[in-house]
N, C-alpha and C positions, 0 to 999 in steps of 0.2 A: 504493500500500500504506500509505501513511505518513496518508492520508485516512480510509483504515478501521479501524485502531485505534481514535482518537476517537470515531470511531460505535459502535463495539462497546462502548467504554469506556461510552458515553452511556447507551447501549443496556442495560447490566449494571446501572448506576446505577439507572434508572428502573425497572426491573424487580426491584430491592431493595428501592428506594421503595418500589413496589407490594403485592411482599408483606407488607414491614413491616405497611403501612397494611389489607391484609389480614386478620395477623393481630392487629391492634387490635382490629378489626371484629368478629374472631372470638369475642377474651376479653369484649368491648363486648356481644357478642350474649349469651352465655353466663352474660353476670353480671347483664343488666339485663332484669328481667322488663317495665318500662314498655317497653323500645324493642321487647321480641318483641309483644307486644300492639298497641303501635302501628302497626308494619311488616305486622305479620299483619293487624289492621283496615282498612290501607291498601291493603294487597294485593287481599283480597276485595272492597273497596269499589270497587279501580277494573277488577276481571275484573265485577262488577255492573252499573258506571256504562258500561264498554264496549259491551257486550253493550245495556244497556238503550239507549244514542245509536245504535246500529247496528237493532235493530228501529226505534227513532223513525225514525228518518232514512227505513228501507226502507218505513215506511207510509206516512209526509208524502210521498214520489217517486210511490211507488205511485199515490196519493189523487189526487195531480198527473196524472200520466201516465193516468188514467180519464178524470179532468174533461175533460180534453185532448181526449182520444178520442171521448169523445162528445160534445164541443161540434164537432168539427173534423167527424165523421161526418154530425151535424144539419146544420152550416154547407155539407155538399158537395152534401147531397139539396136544400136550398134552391137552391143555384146550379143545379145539376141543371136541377131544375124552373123555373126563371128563365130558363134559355138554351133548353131544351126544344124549344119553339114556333120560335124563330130557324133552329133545326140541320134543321126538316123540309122535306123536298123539297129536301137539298140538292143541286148538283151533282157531280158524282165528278168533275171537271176538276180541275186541279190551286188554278189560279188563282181561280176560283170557292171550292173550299174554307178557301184561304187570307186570302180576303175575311172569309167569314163566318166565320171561325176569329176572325180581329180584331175584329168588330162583337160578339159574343157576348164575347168575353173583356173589352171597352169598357165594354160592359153590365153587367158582372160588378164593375168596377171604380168606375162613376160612385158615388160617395154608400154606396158600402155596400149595393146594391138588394138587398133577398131576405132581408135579416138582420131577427130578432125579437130577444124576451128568451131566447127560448131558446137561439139560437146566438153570443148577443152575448160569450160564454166563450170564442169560438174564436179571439179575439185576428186581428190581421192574417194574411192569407194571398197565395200569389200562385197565380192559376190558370194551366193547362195546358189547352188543349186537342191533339187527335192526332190522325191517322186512323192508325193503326197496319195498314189492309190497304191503303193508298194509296200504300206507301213507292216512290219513281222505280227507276231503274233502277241508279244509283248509290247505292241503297239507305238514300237518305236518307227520313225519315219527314215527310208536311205536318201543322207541328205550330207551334202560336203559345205563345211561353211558356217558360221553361226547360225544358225535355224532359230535358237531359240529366242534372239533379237528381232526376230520377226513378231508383229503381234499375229496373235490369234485370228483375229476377225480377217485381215487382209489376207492370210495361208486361205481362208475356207475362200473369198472371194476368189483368189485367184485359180484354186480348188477348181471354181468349178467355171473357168474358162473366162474368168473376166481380169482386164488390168485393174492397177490400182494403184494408189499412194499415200501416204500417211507419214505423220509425223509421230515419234514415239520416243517416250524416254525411259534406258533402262540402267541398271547399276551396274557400273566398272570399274574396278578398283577403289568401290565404297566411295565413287561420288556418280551425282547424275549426269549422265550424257543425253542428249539428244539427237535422233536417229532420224534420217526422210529417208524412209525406206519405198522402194519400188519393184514392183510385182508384175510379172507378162506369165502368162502361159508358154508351153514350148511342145511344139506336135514332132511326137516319133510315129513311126510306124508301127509300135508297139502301147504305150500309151503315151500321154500328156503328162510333161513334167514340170516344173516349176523354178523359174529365175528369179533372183530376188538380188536388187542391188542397195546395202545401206553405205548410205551417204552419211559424215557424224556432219555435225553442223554448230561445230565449234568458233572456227573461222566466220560463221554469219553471227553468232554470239556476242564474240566477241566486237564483230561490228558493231552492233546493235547496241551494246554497251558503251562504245564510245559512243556512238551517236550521243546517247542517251545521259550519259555525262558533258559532254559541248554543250547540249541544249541547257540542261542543268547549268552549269558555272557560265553559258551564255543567257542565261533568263536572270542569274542573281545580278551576273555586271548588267546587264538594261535596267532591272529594276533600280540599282544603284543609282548608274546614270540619271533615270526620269527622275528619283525623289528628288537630286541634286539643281538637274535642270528647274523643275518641278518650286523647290525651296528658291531658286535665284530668279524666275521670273515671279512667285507669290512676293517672295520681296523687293520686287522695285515697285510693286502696284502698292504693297501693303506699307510701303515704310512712307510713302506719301499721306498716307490716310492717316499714321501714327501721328506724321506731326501734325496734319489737321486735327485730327484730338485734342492733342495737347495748345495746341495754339487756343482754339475752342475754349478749353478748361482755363487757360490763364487769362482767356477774353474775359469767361462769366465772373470768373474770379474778379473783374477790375479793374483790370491794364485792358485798358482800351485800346491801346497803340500797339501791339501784337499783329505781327503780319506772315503771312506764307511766304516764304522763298520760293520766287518761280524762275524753274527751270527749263529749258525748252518751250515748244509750243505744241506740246502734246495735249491729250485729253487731261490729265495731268497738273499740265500746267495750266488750263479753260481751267480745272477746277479751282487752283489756288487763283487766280485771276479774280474768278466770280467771287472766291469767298474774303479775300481783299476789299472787294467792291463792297461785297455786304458788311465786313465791317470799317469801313468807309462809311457808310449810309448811316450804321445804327452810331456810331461815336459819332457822326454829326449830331443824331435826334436827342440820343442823350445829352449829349452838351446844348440842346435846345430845350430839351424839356427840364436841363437842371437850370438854365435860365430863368426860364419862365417859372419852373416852379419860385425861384429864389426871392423873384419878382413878386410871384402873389405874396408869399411869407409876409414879405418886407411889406409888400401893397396892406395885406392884414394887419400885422402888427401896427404899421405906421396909423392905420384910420383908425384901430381901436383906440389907439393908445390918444390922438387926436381926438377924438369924440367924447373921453372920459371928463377934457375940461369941461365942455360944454354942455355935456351930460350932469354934471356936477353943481351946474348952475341952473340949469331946470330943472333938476330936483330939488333945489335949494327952493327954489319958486314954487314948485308943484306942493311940496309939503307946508310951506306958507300957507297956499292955496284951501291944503287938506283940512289944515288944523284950522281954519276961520271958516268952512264949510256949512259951517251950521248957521250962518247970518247970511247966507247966500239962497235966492232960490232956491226950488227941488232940481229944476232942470241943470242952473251951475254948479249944484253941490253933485248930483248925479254925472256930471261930466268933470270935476274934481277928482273923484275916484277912481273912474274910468281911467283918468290922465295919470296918476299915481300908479296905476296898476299893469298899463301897458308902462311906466318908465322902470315899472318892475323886473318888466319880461328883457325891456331894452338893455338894461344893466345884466341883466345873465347873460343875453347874449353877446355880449361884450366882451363877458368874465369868460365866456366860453371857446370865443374867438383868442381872445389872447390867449390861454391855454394851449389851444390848438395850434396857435403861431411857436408857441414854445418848445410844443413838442414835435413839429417838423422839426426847427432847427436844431433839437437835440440837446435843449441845455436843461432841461428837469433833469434834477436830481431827486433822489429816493432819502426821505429823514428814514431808517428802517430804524424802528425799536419792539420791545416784547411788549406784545398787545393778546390780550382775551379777546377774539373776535369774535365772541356773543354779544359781551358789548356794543362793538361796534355796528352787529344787524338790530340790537333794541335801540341803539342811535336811529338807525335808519328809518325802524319803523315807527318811531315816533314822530321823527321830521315829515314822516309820509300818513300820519292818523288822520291828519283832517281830509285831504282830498279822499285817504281810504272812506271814510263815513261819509261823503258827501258824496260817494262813486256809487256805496252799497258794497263794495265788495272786501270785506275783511280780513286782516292778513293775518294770516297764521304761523307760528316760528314754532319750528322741531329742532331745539337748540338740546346740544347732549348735556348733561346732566353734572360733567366736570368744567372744569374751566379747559378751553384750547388755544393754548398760547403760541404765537407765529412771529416773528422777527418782521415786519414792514411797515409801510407808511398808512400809518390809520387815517388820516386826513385824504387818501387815494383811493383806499378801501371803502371806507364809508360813502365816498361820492358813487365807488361802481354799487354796490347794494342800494344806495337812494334812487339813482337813474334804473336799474335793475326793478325795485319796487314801483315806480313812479310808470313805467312801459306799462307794465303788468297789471296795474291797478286800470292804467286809461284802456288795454283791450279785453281788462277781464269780464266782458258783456254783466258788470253785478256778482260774477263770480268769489268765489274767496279766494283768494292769493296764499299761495304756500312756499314759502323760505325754509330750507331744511336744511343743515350743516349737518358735515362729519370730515372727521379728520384721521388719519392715521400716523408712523411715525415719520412720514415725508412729506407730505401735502396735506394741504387740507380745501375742500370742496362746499362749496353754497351752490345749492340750483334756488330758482325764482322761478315758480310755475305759474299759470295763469289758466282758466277753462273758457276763455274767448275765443273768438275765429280762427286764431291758429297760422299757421305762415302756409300758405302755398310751396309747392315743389320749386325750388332754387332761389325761395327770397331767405334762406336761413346765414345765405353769404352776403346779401344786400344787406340785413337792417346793420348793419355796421359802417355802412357808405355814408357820408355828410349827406344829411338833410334831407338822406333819400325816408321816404313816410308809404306803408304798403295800400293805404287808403289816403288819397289826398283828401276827398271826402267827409274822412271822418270825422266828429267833433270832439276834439278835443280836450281835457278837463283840465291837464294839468300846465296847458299853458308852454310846452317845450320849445327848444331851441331848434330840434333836429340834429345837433352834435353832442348828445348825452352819451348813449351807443360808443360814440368813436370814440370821444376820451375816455371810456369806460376800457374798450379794448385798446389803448395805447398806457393807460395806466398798469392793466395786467399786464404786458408785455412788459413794462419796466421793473417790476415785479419776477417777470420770471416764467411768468405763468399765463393758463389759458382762460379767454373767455368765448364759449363756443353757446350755438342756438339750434334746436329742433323743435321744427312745429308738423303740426299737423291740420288739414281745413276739419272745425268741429271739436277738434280735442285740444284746443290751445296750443299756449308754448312753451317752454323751457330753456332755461341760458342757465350755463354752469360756470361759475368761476372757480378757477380753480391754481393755487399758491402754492409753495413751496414753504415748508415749515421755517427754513432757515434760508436767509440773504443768500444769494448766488450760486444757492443748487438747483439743479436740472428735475423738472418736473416730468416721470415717465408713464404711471397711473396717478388717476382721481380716485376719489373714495370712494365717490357718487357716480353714476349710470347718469347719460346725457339722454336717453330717451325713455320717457316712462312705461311703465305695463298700464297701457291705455282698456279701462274697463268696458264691458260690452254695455252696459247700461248708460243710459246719458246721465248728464252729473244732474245732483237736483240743483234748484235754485234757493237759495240761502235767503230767507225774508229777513231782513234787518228790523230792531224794534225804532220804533218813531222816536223814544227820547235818546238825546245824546249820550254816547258810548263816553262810560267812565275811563278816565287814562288808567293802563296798565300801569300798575308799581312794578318797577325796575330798583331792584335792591345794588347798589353801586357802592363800590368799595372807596376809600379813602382816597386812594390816589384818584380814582374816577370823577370825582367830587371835585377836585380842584382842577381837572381839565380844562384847559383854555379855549376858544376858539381857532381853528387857525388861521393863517394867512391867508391873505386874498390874494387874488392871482396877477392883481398891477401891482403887489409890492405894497400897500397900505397896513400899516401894522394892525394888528389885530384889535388892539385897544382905542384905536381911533375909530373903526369901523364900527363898535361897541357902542363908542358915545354916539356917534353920529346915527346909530340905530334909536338909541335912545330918544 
């Protein structure tokens, strides 16, 4: 037992080996277009080269084994007719036959007698003669000559008057020979005797062997050749396409200025030409659309940031306006508020604009600290209670039951859950809105469902588009910008992490945010399922009571308590924003 472990062990080894080397072979096959072309080239070249050495071979034997035939055929009628005149009037005694069996076969033998050019192909032979109806009583046969090289079947045909020929192999000196033996009848005036000439066929053997190795060591050097040929034209086609690859990969990468080397004016060189020209074309557009974008950026930022004076000064006026409303008309106090309210929406869009100029150009920075992001969704859903009650559709929090703490910027976070809530509240048709968190020890995961109309097939990639709205139609509650969405998903992304959308027409929608526990790790799974187990039953409708809904108690810690507001997005400290709300 102690012998067979080893072996098995060995055993296991080598057949790891194996597939390792396998699936080298595999990614090897799969990446290199030279080695399928050459393998494939080689392949058909040697089911060709086979095929072709196996008919050579089977004619050259053939060819042989004719010549043979019919020199060996000519060479039996000449002895024939040489011994002819000897075999007549022979006697049928035993002894008497066996005489002249020897003087005729002596004859046959002096010098070659009876041979011309015609039969001088038939190579050495040895003759036979027989009387095959003479055999004693012991049933032996009187016969001079090896007889018993003769087969069986070819003695009886020729037996009984017919020629014949055949090939036969018998044992000689304990190895195999082979024999073309040939068979005539021979008429005495007494009876019918039998000639038999074998021919070995060694000399054609040994042809045939060579042949048969030439073709061999001439099929391994072609096969050599072609793979070679084979590999050096695959590589002048293939090593052009390589550097297009790589040219390619260091394009997407960045380097715009990456060009083909063109050589001649082959197809070759049409193609680096062309692919020059296209990237020619595409580094002009980009350096026209990094223009332009650069242009808007600046065109944004410059009219927000313009607009804040002024904006700053009618609301200075509008709130004048607000607060003396009540000595005014119904119709000027009614349009007092209206003014205030749109200078509401204009200031967010402002705040939202400039946001969005920021984070094109890339200078938001992440304040990341350790935050309980249940918090930060009862933040949200508080800042979102009143439109919730005045929507009808009530939000519900499946917040876990410990505290989940995550390294980021709660001031980014809390805005995607407020915009998150705030979507979801205005398509939830009265619906109830459901926030659910969970976390694991890498991420951690918020979906925002809603049971309203639900996104059509391919709008799950649009509501993140500026300003794109799936109902232009629709009305509105909470007053938005149309760039809540983006900055929500440009925030996760500075984060680290994903915010992705599935809807359905009838069964709502769903958006998952989804974080990274800790600053500047790579997010691979969520906690949470981005699409739900949509139930066969339609959802009910949730009747809200007529008096207003009591605020939730949020039990908040110490430090939560002395939480500040944060900055605003022009840069106004926070504490001035405070008074000035005041």
């Amino acid at each position: 037992m102690k012998f067979v472990r080893p072996v098995v062990a060995k055993a296991q080894l080598l057949v790891g080996e194996a597939r390792k080397r396998w699936a080298a072979f595999g990614d090897l096959w799969r990446r290199s277009l030279q080695l399928r072309v050459v393998v494939s080239t080689l392949a058909l070249s040697s089911a060709v080269v086979f095929v072709l050495g196996m008919v050579l071979q089977m004619q050259i034997t053939n060819q042989l084994l004719n010549t043979k035939d019919e020199a060996a055929v000519r060479q039996a009628m000449a002895s024939r007719a040489l011994i002819q005149s000897d075999l007549v009037g022979l006697n049928p005694g035993p002894d008497s036959v066996q005489t002249r069996f020897q003087s005729a076969i002596n004859k046959l033998a002096v010098g070659g007698a009876g041979t011309d050019a015609t039969t001088a192909g038939a190579g050495a032979f040895e003759p036979v003669l027989a009387d095959g109806q003479g055999a004693n009583s012991a049933g032996r046969v009187p016969a001079v000559g090896p007889l018993d090289d003769v087969p069986r079947g070819l003695r009886d045909m020729v037996e009984n008057g017919g020629e014949a020929t055949q090939i036969h192999t018998v044992q000689r000196g304990g190895k195999a020979t082979t024999l073309f033996v040939v068979g005539l009848p021979m008429s005495t005036t007494a009876r019918s005797m039998q000639l038999y000439l074998i021919f070995p066929l060694t000399a054609e053997q040994r042809t045939a062997e060579v042949v048969q190795s030439t073709l061999a060591v001439g099929g391994i050097v072609l096969l050599i050749l072609l793979a070679l040929i084979a590999n050096l034209v695959t590589r002048q086609v293939v090593r052009p396409v390589r550097q297009a690859a790589e040219v390619a990969e260091r394009f997407a990468d960045g380097t715009l200025h990456e060009r083909m080397h063109v050589v001649g004016e082959d197809d070759v060189a049409r193609l680096a030409e062309s692919f020059n020209e296209m990237a020619e074309s595409i580094q002009a557009q980009f350096k026209q659309l990094e223009e332009f974008g650069q242009l808007q950026r600046r065109f944004t930022s410059d009219v927000s940031h313009e607009l804040r004076t002024p904006l700053t000064t009618v609301r200075m006026a509008a709130d004048v306006l607000h607060a003396s409303r009540e000595q005014f008309p119904a119709g000027l106090a009614r349009s007092t508020e209206l003014l205030v309210d749109e200078l509401d929406r204009f200031e967010s869009l402002l705040g939202d604009l400039l946001e969005i100029s920021r984070l094109d150009a890339g200078v938001e920075e992440l304040t990341a600290e350790q935050v309980d992001i249940r918090v930060l969704a009862r933040r949200a859903h508080d800042s979102v209670r009143a439109i919730s009650t005045s929507a009808g559709s009530p939000v519900v929090l499946d917040l876990p039951d410990s505290e989940l703490v995550a390294e980021l910027d709660s001031r980014r976070v809390e805005r995607i859950l407020r915009n998150l809530l705030a979507n979801a509240i205005d398509h939830g048709e009265g619906q109830p809105v459901e926030l659910t968190m969970r976390g694991n020890d890498d991420a951690v995961a918020i979906t925002v469902r809603d049971h309203g109309v639900g996104l059509r097939q391919g709008e799950a990639e649009l509501v993140f588009s500026r300003f794109w709205r799936a109902d232009p139609s629709r009305n509105r509650r909470t007053g938005g910008t149309g760039l809540g969405l983006s900055i929500s998903l440009e925030d996760a992304r500075l984060h680290g992490g994903w915010l992705e959308a599935w809807g359905e027409p009838g069964h709502g929608a769903v958006f998952r945010l989804t974080l990274p526990r800790r600053h500047g790790e790579e997010v691979r799974h969520s906690p949470l399922p981005l699409a739900p187990a949509i139930a066969l039953e339609p959802i009910a409708v949730v009747e809200e009571p007529a008096v207003a809904e009591e605020p939730e108690e949020v039990e908040l810690t110490e430090a939560e308590i002395t939480w500040q507001p944060a900055e605003p997005v022009d840069g106004t400290p926070a504490a001035e924003v405070s008074e000035e709300v005041r």
